[in-house]
C-alpha positions as CSV (number, residue, x, y, z in Angstrom):
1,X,265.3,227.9,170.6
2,X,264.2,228.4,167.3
3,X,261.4,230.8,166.1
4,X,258.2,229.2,165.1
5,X,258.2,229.7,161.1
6,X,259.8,233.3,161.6
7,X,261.8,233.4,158.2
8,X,260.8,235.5,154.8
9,X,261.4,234.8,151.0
10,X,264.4,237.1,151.1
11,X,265.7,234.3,153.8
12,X,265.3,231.5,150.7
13,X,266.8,233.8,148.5
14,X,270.1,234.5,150.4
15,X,270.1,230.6,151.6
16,X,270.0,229.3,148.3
17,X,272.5,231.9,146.7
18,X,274.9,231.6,149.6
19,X,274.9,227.5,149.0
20,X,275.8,228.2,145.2
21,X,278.2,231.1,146.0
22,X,276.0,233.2,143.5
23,X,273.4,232.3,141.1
24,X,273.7,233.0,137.4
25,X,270.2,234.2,136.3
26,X,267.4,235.1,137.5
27,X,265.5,232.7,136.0
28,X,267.5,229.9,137.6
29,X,267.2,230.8,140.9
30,X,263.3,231.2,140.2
31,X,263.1,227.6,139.5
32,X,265.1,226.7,142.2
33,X,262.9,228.0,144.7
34,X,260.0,226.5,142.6
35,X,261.2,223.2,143.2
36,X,262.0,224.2,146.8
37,X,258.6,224.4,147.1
38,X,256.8,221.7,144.8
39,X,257.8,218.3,143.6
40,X,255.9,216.2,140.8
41,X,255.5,213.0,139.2
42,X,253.7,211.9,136.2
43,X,254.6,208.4,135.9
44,X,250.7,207.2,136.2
45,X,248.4,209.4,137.8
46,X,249.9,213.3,137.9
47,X,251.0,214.0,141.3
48,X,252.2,217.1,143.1
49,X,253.9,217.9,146.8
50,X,253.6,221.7,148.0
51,X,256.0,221.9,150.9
52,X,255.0,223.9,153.6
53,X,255.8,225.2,157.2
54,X,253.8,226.3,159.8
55,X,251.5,226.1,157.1
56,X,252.9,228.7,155.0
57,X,254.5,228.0,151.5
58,X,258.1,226.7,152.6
59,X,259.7,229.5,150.4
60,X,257.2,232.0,151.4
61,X,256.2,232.9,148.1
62,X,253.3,232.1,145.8
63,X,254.4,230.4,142.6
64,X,252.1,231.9,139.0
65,X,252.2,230.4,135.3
66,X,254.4,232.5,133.1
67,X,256.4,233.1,129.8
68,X,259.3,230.8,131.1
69,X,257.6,228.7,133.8
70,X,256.1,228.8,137.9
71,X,257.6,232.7,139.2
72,X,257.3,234.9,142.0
73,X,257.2,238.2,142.4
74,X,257.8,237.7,146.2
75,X,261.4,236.8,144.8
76,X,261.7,239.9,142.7
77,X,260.7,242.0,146.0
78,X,263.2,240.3,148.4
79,X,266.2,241.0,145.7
80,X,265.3,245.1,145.7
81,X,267.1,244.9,149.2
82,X,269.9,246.2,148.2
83,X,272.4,245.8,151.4
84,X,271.5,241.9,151.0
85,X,272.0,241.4,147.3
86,X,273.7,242.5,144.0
87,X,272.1,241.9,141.3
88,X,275.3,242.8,138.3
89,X,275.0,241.5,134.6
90,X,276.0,238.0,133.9
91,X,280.0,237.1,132.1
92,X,278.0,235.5,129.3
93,X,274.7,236.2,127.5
94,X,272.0,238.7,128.9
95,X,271.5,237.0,132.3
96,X,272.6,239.0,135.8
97,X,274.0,236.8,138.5
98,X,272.5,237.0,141.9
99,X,275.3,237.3,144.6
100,X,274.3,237.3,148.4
101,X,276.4,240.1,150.6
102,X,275.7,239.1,154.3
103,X,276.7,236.6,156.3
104,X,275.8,232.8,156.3
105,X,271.9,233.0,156.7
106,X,269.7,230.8,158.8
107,X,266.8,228.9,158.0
108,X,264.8,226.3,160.3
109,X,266.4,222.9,159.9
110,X,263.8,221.3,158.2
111,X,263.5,224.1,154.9
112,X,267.3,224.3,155.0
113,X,267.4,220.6,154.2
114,X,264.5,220.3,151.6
115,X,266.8,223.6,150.1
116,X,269.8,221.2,150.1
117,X,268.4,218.5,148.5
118,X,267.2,220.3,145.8
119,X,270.2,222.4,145.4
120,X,272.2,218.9,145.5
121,X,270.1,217.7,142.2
122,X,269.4,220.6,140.8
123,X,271.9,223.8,141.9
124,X,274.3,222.3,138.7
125,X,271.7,222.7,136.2
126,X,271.8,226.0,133.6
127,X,269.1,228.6,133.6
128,X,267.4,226.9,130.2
129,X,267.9,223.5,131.5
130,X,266.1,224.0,134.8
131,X,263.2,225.7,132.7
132,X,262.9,222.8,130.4
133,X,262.9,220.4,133.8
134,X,260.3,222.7,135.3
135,X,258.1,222.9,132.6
136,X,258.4,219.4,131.5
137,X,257.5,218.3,135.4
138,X,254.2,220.3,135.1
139,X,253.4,219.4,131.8
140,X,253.3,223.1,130.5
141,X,253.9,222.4,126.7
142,X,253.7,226.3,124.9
143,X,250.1,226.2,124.2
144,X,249.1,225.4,128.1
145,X,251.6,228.2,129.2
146,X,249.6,230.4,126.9
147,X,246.2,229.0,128.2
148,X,247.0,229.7,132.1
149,X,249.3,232.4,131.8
150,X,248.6,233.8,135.0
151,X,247.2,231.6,137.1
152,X,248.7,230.0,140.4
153,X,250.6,227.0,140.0
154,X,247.9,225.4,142.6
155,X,244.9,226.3,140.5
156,X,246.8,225.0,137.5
157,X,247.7,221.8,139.0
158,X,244.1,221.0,139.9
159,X,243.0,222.3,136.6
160,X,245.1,219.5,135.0
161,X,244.3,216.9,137.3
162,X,246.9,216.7,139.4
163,X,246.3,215.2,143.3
164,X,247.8,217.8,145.5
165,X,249.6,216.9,148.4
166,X,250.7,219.4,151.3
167,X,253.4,218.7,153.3
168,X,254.2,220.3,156.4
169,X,257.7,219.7,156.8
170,X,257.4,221.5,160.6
171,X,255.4,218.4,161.4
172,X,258.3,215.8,160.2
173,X,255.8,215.1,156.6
């Protein structure tokens, strides 16, 4: 029987790095776990979807405007554990690829398939191409990345007038 919502960021992390086989950047796997956790459209009236369960954020971590988009230092925590990553500098450029060391983690059924969806559209993408995507979905031209440096995605989204939407995908939503 499964564990009511017992799973950590750490638990994201390795899931979504054991589905790629590693991650190349740091910065991509950020994103990926940012769009783990939020969708958006902006066809006519902004919209957002946070994904939770058990009422937590479905990634565990809390998501803050930045230089290069939505990041986490949740993330950056859960990759210090040193007998479940290695963190060693990418082939190309000055990225570091992310590799997971244990074995095939778990996460509850529901997060593990919102992670493979994403990872489906998205796990393909490059680092600066996930950023553009990112940024572009939340509208966060330079200037409004400068303006809410800082500031929690949520608070940002409802700052720009987006409608927020939770789903708690432990309750089938």
């Amino acid at each position: 029987m499964e564990t009511i919502g017992k799973y950590d960021v750490g638990d994201v992390v390795a899931y979504v790095t054991y589905r790629l086989g590693s991650v190349g950047s740091l910065k991509k796997l950020m994103k990926l776990l940012f769009l783990i956790q939020y969708e958006t459209r902006r066809l006519f009236t902004p919209r957002a979807v946070k994904f939770l369960y058990h009422g937590a954020p479905v990634t565990r971590a809390e998501f803050f405007i930045w230089s290069f988009g939505p990041m986490a230092n949740e993330v950056y925590d859960a990759l210090e554990d040193e007998s479940r990553f290695r963190i060693e500098p990418a082939e190309e450029g000055p990225a570091y690829t992310v590799r997971y060391l244990g074995d095939p983690p778990k996460l509850p059924p529901p997060v593990a398939k919102r992670a493979d969806d994403v990872l489906k559209r998205y796990g393909g993408y490059k680092a600066w191409e996930l950023e553009r995507k990112v940024n572009q979905l939340l509208g966060l031209e330079p200037e409004k990345k400068e303006e809410y440096m800082g500031y929690a995605v949520d608070k940002y989204l409802q700052l720009e007038g987006f409608r927020l939407e939770i789903r708690d995908l432990a309750h089938g939503n």
